[in-house]
C-alpha positions as CSV (number, residue, x, y, z in Angstrom):
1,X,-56.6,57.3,-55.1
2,X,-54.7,60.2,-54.4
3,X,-50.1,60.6,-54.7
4,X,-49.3,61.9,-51.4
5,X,-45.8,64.0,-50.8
6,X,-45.5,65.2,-47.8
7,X,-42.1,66.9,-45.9
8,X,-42.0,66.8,-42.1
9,X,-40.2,69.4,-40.3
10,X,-37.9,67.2,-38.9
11,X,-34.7,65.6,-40.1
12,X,-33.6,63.8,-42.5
13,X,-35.2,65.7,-45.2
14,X,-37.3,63.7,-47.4
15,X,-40.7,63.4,-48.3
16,X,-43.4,61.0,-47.2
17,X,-44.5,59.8,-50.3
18,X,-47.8,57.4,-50.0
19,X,-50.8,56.7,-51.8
20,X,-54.0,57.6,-50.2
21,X,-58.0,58.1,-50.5
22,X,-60.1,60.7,-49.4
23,X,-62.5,59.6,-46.7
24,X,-64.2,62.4,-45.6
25,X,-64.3,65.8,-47.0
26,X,-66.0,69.6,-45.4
27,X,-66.2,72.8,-46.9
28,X,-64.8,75.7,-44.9
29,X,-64.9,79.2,-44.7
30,X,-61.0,79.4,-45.4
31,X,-61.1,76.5,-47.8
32,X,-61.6,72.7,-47.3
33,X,-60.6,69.9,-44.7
34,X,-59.9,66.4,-46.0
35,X,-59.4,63.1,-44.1
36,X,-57.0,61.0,-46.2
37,X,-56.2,57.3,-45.0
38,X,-53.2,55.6,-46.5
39,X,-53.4,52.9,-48.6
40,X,-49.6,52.3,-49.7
41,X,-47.0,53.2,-47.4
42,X,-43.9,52.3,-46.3
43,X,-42.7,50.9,-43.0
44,X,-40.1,53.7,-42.3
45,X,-42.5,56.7,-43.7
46,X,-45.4,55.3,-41.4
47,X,-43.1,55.1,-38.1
48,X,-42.1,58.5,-39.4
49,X,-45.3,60.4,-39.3
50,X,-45.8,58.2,-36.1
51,X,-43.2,59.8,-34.4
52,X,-43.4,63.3,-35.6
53,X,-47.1,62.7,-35.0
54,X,-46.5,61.5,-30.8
55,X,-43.7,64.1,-30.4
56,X,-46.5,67.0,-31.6
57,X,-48.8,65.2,-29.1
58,X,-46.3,65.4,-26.1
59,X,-45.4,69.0,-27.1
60,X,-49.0,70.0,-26.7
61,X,-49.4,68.0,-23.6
62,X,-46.4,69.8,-22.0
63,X,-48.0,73.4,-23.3
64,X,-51.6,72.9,-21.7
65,X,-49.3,71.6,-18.3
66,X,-47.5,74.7,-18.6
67,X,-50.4,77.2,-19.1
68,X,-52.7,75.6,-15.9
69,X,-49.2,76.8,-13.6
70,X,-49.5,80.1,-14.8
C-alpha cells in the first residue's frame, strides 16, 4: 500500500489524502507511469477528484470542438 497526498488546482486548498496500490506499472523514456487504485478514501476527497476529474473531461471536450471550427 501506498500514502497518497495529492493537491488539486482548484479550491479549497487541501490535499487528497488516500491510501492506494499500485496496479500497473511501465518504464518510460522520461521516467515511469503508475496506475494507482484507491483503497481508503473519503466520500468528499472521491467526489472531489470526480469533479476536478469531469470538469478536465468537459474542458478537453470543448478544446477538440473548438479546434474542428478552425
Amino acid at each position: 500500500s501506498i500514502l497518497i497526498s495529492v493537491i488539486l488546482p482548484n479550491a479549497p486548498w487541501r490535499p487528497v489524502l488516500a491510501v492506494g496500490e499500485v496496479v500497473r506499472s511501465d518504464s518510460l523514456s522520461q521516467g515511469s507511469l503508475s496506475a494507482v487504485r484507491f483503497v481508503e478514501i473519503s466520500d468528499t476527497d472521491r467526489e472531489r477528484i470526480i469533479h476536478f476529474t469531469f470538469n478536465k473531461q468537459r474542458q478537453e471536450l470543448s478544446r477538440r470542438a473548438e479546434e474542428e471550427h478552425l
